[in-house]
N, CA, C and O atoms as a MOPAC input file, in Angstrom:
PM7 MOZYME 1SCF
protein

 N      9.93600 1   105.92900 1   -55.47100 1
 C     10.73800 1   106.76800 1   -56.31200 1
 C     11.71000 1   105.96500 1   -57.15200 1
 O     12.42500 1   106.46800 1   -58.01900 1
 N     11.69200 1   105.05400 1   -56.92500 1
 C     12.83900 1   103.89700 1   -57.68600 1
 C     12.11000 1   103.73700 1   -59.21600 1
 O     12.68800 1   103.33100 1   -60.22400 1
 N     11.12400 1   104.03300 1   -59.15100 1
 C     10.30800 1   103.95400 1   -60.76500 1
 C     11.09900 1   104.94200 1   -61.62400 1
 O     11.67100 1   104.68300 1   -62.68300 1
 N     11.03200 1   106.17100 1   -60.96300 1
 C     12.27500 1   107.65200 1   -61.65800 1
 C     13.76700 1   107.04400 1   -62.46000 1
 O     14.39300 1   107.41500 1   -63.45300 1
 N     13.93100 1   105.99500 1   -61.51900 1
 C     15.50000 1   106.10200 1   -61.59300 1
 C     15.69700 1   105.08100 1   -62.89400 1
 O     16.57000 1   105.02600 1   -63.76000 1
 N     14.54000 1   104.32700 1   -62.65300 1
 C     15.02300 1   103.17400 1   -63.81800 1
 C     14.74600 1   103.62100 1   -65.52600 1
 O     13.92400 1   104.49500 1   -65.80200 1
 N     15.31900 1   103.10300 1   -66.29300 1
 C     15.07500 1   103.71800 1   -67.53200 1
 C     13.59000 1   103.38000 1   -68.38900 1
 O     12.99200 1   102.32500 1   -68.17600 1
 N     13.13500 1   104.29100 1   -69.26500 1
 C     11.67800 1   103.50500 1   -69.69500 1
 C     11.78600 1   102.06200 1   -69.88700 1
 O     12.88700 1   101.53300 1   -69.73500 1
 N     10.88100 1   101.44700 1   -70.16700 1
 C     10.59100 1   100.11000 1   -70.92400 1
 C     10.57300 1   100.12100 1   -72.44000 1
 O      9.56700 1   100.70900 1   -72.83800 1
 N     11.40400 1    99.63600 1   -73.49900 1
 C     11.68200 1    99.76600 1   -74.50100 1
 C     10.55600 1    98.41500 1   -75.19800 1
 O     10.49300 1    97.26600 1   -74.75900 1
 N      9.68500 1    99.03500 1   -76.48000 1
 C      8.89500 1    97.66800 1   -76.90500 1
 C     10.10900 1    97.09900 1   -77.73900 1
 O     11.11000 1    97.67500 1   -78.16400 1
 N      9.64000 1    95.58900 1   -77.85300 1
 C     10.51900 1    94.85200 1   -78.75000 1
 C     10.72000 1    95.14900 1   -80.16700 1
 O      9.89000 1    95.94700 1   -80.60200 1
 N     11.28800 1    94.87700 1   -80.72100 1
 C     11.24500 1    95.57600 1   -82.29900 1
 C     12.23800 1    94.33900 1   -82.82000 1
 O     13.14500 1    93.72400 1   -82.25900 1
 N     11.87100 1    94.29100 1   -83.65200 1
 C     11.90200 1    93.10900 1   -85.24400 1
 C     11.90800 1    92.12200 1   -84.61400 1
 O     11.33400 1    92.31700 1   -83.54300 1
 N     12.43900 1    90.65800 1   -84.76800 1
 C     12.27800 1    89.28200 1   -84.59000 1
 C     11.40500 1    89.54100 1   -83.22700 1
 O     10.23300 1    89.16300 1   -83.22300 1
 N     11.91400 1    90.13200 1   -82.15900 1
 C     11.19000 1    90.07800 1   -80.85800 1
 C      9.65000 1    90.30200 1   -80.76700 1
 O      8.89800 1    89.71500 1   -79.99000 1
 N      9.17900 1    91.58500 1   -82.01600 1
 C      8.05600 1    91.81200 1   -82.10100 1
 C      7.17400 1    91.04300 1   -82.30800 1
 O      6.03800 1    91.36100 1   -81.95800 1
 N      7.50600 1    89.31200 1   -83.18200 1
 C      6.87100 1    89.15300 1   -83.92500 1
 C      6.23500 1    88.00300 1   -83.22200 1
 O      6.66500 1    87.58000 1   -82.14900 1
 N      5.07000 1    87.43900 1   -83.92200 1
 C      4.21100 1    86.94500 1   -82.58500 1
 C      4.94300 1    85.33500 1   -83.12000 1
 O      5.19000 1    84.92300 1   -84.25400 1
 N      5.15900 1    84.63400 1   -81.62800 1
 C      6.14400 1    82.82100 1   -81.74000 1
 C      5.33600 1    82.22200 1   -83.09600 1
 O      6.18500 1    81.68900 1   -83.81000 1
 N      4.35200 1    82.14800 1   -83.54300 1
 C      4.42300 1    81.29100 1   -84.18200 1
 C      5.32000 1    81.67000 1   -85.84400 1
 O      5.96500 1    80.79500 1   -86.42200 1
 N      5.18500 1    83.05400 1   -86.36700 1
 C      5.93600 1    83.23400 1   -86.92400 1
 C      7.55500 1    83.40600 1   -87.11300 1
 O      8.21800 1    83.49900 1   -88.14500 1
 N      8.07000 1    83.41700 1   -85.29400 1
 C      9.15800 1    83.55200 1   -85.55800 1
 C      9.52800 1    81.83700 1   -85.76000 1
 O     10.51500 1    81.54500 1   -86.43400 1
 N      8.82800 1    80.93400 1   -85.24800 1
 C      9.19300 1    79.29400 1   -85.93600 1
 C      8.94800 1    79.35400 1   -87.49400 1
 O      9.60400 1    78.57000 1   -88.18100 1
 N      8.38800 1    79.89700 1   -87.88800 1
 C      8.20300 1    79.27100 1   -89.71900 1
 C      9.22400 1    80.18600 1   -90.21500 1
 O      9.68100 1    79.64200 1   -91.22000 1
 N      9.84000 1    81.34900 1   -90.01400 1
 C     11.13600 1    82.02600 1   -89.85800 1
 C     12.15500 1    81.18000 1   -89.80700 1
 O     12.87400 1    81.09900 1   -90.80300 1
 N     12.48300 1    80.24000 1   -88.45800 1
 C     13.65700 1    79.61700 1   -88.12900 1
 C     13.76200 1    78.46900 1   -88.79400 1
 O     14.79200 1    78.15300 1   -89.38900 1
 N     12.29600 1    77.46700 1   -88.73500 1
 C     12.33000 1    76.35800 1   -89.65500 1
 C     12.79000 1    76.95900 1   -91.23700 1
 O     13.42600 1    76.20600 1   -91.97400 1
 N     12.52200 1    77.98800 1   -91.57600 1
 C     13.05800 1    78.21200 1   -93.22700 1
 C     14.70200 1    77.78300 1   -93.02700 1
 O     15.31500 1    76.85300 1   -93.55100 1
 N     15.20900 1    78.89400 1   -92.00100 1
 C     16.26100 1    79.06800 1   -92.00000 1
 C     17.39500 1    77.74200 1   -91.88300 1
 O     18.52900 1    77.61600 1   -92.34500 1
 N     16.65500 1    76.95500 1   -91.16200 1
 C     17.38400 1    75.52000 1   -90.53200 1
 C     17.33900 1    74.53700 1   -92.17900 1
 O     18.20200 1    73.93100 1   -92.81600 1
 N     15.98500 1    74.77200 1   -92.36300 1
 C     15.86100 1    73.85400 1   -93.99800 1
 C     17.31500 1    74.42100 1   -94.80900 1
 O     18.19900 1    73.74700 1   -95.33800 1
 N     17.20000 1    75.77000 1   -94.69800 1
 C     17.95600 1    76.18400 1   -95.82500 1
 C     19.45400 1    75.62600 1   -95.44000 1
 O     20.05400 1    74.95200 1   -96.27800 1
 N     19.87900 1    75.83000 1   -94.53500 1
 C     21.13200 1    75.13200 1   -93.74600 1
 C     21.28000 1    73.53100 1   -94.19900 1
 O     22.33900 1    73.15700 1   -94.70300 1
 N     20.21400 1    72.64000 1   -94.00700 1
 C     20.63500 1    71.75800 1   -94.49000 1
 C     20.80000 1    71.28100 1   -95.90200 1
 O     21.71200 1    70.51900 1   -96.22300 1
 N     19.82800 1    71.78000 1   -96.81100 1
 C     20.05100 1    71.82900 1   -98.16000 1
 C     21.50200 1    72.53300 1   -98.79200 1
 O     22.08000 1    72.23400 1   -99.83700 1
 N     21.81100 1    73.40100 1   -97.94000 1
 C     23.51200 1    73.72800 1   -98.35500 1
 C     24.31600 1    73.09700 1   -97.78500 1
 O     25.49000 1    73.13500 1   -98.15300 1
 N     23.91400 1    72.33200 1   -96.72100 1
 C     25.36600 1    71.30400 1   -96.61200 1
 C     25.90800 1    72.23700 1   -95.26700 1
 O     27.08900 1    72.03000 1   -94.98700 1
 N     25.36000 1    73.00000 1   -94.60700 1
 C     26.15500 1    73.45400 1   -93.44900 1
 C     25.49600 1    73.10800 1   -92.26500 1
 O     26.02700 1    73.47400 1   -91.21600 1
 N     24.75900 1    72.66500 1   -92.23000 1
 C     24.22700 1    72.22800 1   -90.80400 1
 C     24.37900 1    70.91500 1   -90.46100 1
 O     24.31900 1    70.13100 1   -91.40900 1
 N     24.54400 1    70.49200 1   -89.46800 1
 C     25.09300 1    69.53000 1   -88.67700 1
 C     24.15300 1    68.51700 1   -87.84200 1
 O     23.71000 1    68.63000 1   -86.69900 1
 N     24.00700 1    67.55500 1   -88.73700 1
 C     23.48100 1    66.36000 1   -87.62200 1
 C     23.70800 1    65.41900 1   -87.19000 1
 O     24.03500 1    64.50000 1   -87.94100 1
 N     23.62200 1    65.16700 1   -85.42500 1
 C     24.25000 1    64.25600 1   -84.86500 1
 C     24.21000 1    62.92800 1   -84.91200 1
 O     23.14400 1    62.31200 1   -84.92300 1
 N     25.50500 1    62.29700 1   -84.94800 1
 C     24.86300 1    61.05800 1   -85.01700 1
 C     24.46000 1    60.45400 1   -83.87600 1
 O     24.28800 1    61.19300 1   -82.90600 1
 N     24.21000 1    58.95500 1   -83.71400 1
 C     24.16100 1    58.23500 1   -82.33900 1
 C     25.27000 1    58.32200 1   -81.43000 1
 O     24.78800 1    57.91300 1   -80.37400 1
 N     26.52500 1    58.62600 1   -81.21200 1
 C     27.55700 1    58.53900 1   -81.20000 1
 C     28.13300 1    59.38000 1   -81.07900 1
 O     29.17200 1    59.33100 1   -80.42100 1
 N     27.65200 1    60.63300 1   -81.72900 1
 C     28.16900 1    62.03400 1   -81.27700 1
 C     27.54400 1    62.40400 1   -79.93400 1
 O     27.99800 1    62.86000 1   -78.88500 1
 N     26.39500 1    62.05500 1   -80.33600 1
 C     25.07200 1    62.33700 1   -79.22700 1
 C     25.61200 1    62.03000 1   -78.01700 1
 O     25.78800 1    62.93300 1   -77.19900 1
 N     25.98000 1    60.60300 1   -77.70100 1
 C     26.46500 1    59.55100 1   -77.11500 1
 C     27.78700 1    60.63900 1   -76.05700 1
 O     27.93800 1    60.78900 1   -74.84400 1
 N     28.21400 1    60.96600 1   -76.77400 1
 C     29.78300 1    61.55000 1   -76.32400 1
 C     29.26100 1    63.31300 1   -75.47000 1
 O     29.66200 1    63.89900 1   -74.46400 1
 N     28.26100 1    63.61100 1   -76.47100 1
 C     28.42800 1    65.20000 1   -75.81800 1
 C     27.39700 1    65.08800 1   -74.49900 1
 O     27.36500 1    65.81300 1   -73.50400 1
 N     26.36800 1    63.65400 1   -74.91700 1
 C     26.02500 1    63.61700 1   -73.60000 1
 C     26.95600 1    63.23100 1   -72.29600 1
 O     26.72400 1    63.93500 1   -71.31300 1
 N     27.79200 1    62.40200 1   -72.16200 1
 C     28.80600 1    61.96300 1   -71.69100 1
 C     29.55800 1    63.07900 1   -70.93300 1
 O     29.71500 1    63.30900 1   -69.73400 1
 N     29.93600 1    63.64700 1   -71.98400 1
 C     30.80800 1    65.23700 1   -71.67800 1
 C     29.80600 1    65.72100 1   -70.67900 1
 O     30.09100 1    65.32200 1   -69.55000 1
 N     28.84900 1    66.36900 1   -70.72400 1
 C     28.18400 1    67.38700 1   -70.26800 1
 C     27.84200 1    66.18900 1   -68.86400 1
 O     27.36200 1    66.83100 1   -67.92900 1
 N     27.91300 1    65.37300 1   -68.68000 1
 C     27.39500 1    65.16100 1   -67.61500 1
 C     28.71800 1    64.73600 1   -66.65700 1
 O     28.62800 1    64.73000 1   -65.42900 1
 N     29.75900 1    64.43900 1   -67.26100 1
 C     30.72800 1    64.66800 1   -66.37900 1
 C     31.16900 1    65.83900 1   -66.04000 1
 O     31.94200 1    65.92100 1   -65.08500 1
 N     30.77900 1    66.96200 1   -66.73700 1
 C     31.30300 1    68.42700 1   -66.26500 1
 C     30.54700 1    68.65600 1   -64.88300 1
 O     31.02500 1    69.14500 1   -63.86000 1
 N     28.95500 1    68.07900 1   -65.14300 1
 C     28.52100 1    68.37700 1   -64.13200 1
 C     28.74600 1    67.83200 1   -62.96400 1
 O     28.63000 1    68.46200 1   -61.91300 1
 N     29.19000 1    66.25400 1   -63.05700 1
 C     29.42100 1    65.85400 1   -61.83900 1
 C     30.95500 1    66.41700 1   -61.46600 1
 O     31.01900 1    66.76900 1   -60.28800 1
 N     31.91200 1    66.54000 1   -62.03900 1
 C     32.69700 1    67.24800 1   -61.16200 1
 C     32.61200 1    68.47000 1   -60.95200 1
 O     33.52500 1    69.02700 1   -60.34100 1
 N     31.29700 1    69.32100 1   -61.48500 1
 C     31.12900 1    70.57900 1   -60.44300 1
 C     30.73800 1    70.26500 1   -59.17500 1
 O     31.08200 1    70.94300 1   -58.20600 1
 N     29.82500 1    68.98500 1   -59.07100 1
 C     29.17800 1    68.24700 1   -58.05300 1
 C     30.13300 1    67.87300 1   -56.98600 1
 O     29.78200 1    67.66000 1   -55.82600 1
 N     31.65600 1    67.78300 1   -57.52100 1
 C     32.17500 1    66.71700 1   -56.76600 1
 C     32.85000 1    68.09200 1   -55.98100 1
 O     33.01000 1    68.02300 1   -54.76300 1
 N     33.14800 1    69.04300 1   -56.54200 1
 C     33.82600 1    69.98300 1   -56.19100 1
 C     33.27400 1    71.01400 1   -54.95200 1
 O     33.95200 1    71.68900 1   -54.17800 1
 N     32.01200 1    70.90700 1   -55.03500 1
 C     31.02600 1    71.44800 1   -53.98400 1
 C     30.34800 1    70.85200 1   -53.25600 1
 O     29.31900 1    71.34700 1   -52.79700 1
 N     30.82400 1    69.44200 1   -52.92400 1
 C     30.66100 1    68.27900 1   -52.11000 1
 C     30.33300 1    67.00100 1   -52.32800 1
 O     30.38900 1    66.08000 1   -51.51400 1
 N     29.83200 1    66.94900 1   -53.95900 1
 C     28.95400 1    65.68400 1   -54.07800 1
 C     29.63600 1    64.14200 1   -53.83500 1
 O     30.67500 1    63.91800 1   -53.21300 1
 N     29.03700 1    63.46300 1   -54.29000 1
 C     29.45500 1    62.02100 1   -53.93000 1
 C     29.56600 1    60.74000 1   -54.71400 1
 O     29.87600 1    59.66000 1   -54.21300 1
 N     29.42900 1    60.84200 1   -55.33900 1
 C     29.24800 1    59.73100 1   -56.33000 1
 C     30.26200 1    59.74000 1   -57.68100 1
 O     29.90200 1    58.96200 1   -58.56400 1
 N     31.25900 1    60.37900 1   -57.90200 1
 C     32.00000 1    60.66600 1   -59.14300 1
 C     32.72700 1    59.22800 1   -59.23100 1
 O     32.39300 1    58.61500 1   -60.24500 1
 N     33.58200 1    58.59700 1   -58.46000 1
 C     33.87500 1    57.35100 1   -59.92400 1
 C     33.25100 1    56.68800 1   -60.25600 1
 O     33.49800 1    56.19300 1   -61.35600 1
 N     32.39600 1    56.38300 1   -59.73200 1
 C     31.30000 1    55.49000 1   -60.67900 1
 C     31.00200 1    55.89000 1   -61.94700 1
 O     31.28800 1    55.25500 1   -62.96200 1
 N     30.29500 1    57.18200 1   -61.89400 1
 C     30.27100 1    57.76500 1   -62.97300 1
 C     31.54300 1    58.21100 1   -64.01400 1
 O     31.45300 1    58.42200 1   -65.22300 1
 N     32.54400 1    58.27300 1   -63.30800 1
 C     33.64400 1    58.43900 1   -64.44300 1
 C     34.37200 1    57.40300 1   -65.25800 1
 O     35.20800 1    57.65100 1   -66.12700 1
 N     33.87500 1    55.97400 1   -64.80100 1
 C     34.09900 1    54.96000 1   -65.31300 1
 C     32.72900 1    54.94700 1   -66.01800 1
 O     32.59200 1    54.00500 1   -66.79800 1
 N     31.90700 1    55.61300 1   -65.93100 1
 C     31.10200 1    55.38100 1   -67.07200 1
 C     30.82200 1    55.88400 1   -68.38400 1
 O     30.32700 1    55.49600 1   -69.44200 1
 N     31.59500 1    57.41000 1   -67.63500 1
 C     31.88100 1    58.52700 1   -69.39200 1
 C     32.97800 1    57.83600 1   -69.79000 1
 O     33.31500 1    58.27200 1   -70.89100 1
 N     34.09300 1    56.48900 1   -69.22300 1
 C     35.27700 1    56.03200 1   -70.06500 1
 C     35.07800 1    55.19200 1   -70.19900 1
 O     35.98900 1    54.57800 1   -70.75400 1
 N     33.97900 1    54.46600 1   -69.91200 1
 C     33.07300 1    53.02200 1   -71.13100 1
 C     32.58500 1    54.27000 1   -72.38300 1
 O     32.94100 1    54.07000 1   -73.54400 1
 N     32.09100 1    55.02800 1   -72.17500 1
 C     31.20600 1    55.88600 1   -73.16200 1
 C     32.37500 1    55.94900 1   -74.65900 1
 O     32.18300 1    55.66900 1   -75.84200 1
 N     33.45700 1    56.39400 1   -73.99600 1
 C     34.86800 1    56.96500 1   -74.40300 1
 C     35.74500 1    56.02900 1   -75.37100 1
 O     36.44900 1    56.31400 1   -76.34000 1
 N     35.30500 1    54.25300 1   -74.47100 1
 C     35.88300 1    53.03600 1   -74.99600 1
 C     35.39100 1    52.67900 1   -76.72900 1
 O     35.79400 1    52.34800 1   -77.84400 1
 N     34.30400 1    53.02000 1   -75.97200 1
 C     33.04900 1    52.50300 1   -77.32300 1
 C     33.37200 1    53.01500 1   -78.62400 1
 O     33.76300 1    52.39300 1   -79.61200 1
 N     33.12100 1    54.40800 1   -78.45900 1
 C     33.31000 1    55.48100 1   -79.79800 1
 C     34.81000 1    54.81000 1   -80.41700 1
 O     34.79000 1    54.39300 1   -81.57500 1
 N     35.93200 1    54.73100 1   -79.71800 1
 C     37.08300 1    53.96500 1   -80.15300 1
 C     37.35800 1    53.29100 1   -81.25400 1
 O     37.90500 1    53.36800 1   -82.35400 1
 N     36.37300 1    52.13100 1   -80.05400 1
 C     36.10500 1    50.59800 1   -81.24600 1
 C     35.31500 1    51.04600 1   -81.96400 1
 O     35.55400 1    50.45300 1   -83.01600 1
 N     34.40800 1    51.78300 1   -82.16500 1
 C     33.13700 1    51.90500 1   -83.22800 1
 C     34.05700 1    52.65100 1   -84.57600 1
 O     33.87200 1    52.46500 1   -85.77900 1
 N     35.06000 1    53.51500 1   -83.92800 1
 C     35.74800 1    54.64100 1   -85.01400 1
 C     36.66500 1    53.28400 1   -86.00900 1
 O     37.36100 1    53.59200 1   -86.97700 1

């Protein structure tokens, strides 16, 4: 009886409908068009460099926070990461 309770199944409608390969020649337009106006954003080596950095120290101190083991090592290594961009700036 749990089938009753739940609401119909709704089909997808617009972008969702449309079958993947068209919604890529869709997004690739859209991304081209972004960069030909000057609003889209690409990373450099260095940005890359940093947000990887970031994101992996967030994770290790979620790690560290729910028991893990290994964080200064690694945090002396997102502040070599940190050093670099510095001197490079």
């Amino acid at each position: 009886m749990a089938d009753q309770d739940s609401p119909p199944a709704r089909a997808p409608r617009g972008f969702a409908a449309m079958d993947r390969q068209r919604q890529r020649e869709i997004a690739s337009q859209g991304g081209k068009a972004a960069h030909r106006s000057g609003r889209a954003h690409q990373f450099t080596t260095q940005e890359a460099r940093a947000a990887g950095a970031m994101s992996h120290a967030s994770r290790r101190a979620a790690q560290q926070n729910a028991g893990g083991a290994r964080g200064e090592q690694q945090d002396s290594e997102v502040e070599a990461v940190k050093q670099e961009e510095t001197a490079e700036s």
